[in-house]
C-alpha positions as CSV (number, residue, x, y, z in Angstrom):
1,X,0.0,0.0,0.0
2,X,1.6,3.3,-1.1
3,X,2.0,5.8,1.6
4,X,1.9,8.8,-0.6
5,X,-0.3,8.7,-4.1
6,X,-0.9,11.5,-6.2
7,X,-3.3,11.3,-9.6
8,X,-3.6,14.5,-11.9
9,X,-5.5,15.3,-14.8
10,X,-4.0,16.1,-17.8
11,X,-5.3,16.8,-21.4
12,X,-1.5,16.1,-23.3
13,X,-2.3,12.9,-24.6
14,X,0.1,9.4,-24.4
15,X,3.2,11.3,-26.8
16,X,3.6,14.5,-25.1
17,X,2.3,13.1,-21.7
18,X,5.8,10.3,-22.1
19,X,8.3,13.2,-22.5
20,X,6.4,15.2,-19.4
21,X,6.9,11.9,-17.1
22,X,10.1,11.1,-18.7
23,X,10.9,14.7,-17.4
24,X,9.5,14.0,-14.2
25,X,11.3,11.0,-13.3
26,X,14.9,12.8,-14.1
27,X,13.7,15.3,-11.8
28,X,12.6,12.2,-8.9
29,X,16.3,11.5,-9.8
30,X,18.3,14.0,-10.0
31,X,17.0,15.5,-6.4
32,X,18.5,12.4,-4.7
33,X,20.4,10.9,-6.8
34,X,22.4,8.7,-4.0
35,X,18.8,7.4,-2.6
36,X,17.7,5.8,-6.1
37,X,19.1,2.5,-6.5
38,X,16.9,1.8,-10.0
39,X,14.5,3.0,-12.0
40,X,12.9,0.5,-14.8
41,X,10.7,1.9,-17.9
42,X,8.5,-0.4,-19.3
43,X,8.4,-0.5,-22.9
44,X,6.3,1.9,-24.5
45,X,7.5,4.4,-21.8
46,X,4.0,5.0,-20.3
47,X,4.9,3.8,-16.6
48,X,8.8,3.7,-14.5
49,X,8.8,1.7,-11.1
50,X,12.2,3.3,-9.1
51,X,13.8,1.4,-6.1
52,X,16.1,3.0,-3.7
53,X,17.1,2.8,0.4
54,X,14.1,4.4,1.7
55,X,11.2,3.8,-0.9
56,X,9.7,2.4,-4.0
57,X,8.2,4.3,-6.3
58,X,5.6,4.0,-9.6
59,X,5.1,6.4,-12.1
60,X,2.0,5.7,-14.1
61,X,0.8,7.8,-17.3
62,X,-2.6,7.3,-19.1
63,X,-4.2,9.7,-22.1
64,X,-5.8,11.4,-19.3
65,X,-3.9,10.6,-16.3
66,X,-0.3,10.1,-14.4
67,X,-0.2,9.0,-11.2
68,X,2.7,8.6,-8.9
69,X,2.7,6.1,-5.7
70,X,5.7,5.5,-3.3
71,X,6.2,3.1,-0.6
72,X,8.4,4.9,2.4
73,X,10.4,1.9,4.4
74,X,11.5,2.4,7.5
75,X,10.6,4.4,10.5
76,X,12.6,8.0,9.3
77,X,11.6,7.6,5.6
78,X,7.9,7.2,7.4
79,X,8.6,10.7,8.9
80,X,9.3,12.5,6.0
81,X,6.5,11.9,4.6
82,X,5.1,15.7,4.7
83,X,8.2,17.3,3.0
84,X,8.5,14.3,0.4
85,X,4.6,14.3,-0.6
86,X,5.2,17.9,-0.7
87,X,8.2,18.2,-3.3
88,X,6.6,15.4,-5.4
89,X,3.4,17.9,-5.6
90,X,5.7,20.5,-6.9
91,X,7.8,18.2,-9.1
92,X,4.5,17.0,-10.6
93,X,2.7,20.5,-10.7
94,X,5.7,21.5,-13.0
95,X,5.2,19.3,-15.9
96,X,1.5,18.1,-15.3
97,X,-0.1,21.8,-14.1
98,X,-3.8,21.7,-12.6
């Protein structure tokens, strides 16, 4: 069960709506780059499960949709919780606005 999930909207369809979440996920990277042990595309690009220390992550994208769900381990990961949701909420706004 993901401990944070956020869904958004979008109206960019499945081509431009790739390079926005291909966007996103450098960003998910490059912020912590020593956390993230792995991230894996699946093959048409539409969806990215990441690994690290502290969390896994999905990245879904639909026609209409992307959604991002992470898994915090452990007890400190579980405490950030505010100040990650919040980042991802700002990392997302950027390339998928309301």
């Amino acid at each position: 069960m993901a401990d944070i999930s956020l869904q958004r909207n979008h109206n960019f369809g499945v081509d431009t709506g790739k390079e926005k979440l291909s966007r996103l996920v450098n960003k998910f990277q490059q912020s912590n780059p020593s956390m993230i042990d792995r991230i894996d595309w699946n093959a048409d690009k539409t969806g990215a499960d990441a690994e690290g220390k502290h969390f896994k992550a999905q990245f879904t994208l639909t026609a209409a949709q992307v959604k991002v769900e992470i898994e915090l381990k452990g007890f400190a990961a579980k405490m950030a919780k505010g100040i990650v949701q919040s980042k991802l909420e700002k990392t997302v706004g950027e390339e998928f606005p309301v």
